[in-house]
C-alpha positions as CSV (number, residue, x, y, z in Angstrom):
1,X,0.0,0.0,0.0
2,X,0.8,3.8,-0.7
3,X,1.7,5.6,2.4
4,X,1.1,8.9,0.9
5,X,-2.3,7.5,0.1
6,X,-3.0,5.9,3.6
7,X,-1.6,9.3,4.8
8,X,-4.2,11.2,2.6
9,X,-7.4,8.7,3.8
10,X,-6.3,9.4,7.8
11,X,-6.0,13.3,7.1
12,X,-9.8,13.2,5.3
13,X,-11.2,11.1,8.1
14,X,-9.8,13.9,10.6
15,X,-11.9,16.4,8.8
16,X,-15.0,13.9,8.8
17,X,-14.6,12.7,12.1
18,X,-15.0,15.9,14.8
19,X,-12.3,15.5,17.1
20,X,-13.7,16.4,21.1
21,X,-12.1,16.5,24.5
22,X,-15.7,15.5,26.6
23,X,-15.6,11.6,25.2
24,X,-18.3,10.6,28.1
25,X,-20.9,13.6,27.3
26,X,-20.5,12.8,23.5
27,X,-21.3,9.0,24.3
28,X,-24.2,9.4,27.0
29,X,-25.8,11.8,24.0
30,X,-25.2,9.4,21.6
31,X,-26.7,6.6,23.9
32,X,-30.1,8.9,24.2
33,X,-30.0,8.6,20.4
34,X,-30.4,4.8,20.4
35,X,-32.9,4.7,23.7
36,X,-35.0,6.7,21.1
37,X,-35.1,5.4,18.2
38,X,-37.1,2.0,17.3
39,X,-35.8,-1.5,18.7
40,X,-32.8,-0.3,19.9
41,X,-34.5,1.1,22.6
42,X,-35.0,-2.3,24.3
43,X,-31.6,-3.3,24.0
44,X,-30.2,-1.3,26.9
45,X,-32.8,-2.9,29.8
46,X,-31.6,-6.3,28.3
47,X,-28.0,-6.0,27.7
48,X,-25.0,-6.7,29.7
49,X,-23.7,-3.6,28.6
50,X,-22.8,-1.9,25.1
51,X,-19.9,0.2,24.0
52,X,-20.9,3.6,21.6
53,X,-18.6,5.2,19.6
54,X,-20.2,8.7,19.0
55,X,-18.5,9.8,16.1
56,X,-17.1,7.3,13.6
57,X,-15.4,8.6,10.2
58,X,-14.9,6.5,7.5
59,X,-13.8,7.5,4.0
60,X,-11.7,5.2,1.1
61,X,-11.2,5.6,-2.7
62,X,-10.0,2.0,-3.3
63,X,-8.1,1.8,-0.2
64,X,-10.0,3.0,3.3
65,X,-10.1,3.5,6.6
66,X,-12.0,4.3,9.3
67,X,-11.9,5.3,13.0
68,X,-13.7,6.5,16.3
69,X,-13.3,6.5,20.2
70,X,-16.0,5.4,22.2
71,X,-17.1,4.5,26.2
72,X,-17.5,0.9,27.3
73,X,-20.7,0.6,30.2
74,X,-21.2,-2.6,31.9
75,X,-24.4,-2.8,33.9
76,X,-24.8,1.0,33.3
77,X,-21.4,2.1,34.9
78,X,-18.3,3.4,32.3
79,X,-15.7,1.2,32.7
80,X,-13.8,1.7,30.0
81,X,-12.8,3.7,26.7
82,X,-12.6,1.9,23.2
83,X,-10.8,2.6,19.6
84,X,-12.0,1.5,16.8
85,X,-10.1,1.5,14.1
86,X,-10.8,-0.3,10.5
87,X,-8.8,-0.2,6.8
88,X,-10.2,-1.8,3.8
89,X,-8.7,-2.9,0.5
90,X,-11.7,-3.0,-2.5
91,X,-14.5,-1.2,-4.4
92,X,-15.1,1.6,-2.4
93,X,-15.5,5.7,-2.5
94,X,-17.2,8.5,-0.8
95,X,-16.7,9.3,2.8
96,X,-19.6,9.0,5.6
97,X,-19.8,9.4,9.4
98,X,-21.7,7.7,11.7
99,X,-22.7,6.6,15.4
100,X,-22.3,3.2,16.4
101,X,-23.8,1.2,19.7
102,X,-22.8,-2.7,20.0
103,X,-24.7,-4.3,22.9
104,X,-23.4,-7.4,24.8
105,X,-26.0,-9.8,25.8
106,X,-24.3,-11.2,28.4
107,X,-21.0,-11.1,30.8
108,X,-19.4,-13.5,28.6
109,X,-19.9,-11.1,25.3
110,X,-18.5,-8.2,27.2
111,X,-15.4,-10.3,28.3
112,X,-14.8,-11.5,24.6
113,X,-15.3,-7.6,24.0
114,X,-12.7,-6.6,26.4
115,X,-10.3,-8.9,26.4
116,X,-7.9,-6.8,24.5
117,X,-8.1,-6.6,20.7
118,X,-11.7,-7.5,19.4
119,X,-12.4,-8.0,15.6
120,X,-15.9,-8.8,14.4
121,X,-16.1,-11.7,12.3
122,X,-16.9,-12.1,8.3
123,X,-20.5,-12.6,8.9
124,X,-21.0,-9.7,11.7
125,X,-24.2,-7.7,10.1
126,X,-25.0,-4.1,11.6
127,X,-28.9,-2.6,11.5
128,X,-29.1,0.7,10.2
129,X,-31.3,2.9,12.4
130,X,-33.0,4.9,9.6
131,X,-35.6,8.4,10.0
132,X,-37.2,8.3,6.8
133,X,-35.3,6.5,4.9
134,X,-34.3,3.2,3.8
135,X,-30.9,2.1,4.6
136,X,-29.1,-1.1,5.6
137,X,-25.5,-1.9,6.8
138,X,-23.9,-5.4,6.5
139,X,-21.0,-7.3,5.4
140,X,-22.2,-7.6,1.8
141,X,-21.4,-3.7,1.2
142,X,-24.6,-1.7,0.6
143,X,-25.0,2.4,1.4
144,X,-27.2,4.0,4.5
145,X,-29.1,7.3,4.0
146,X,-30.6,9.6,6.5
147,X,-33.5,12.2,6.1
148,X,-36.0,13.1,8.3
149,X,-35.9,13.2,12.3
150,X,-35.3,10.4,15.0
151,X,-38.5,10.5,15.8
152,X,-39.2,8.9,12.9
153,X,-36.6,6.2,12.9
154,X,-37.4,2.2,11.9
155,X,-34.7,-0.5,12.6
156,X,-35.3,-4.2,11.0
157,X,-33.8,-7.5,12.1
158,X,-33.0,-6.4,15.7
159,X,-31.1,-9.6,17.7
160,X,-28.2,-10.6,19.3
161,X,-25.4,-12.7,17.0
162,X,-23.0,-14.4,18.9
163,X,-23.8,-12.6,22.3
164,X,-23.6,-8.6,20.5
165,X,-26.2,-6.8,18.6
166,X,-24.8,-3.8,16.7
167,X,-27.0,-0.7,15.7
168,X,-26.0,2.3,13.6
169,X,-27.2,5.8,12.9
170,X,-25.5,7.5,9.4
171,X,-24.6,10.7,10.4
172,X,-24.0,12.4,6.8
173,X,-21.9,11.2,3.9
174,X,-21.8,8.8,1.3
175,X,-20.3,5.6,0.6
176,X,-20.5,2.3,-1.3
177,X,-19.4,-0.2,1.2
178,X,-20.5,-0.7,5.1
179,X,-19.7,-3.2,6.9
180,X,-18.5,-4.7,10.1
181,X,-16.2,-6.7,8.9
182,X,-12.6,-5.7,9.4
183,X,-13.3,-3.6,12.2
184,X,-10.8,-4.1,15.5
185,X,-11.7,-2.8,18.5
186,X,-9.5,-1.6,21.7
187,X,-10.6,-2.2,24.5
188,X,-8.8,0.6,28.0
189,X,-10.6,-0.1,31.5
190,X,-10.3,2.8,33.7
């Protein structure tokens, strides 16, 4: 790979992805986002615990990347700060950012989650949390659109795989290609 060009995709992401010193306020607002919008909403009274990553920027013209920070909460306390970083070799272009929730259904999920470096597997599918719009996020590479206010928002296909459930809400952009898949997470307790 071209470290001029992974150079370039880092220095877009940094103007896609807002960069903030109050980490906990960004994810507690970004929490109230999910507890309002559709089947999400259900997730956090039967959850473990989740991890949000507020702000998410990902951008790629062939080669991509993507990145966020995010708060880990186990049975509703923050115990914890995340990375998540993600670079991607393929048919891809545009730029988009995003929020992103992944609940843990149990003690065991949150472990796997926070045992050090977490990556989902192939088949890890995210539902797109949509106001107004149709949208859907998943492995096979398909685009998310938002219009409209939460109020409005729909999700489809809300359950847990493999102990996690993964929601996300498109914050503005657009991109061929979303997925899951590729994405390693880093897990800091406090």
């Amino acid at each position: 790979m071209n470290t001029k060009k992974i150079r370039g995709i880092f220095i877009m992401l940094l103007f896609v992805f807002p960069l903030s010193q109050a980490w906990a306020d960004e994810c507690q607002d970004a929490a109230e986002l999910f507890r309002k919008a559709g089947d999400s909403a259900r997730f956090f009274d039967n959850s473990y615990g989740y991890a949000i990553f507020p702000n998410i920027g990902k951008g790629g013209i062939g080669v991509g990347g993507a990145y966020g920070k995010g708060c880990v909460y186990a049975q509703g306390k923050h115990v914890g700060n995340a990375t998540m970083t993600q670079v991607s070799v393929g048919f891809q272009l545009g730029g988009q950012a995003y929020t992103q929730i992944i609940f843990f259904q149990d003690k065991r999920a949150f472990e796997e989650f926070t045992s050090g470096n977490f990556e989902f597997s192939a088949n890890a599918q995210a539902v797109a949390i949509t106001a107004g719009a149709s949208a859907s996020a998943s492995t096979a590479g398909n685009s998310a659109a938002v219009s409209g206010g939460m109020h409005d928002a729909k999700t489809v296909g809300a359950h847990y795989n493999k102990g996690m459930a993964t929601f996300v809400i498109a914050k503005g952009g657009l991109m061929y290609e979303a997925s899951l898949a590729g994405q390693k997470y880093k897990y800091q307790p406090l």
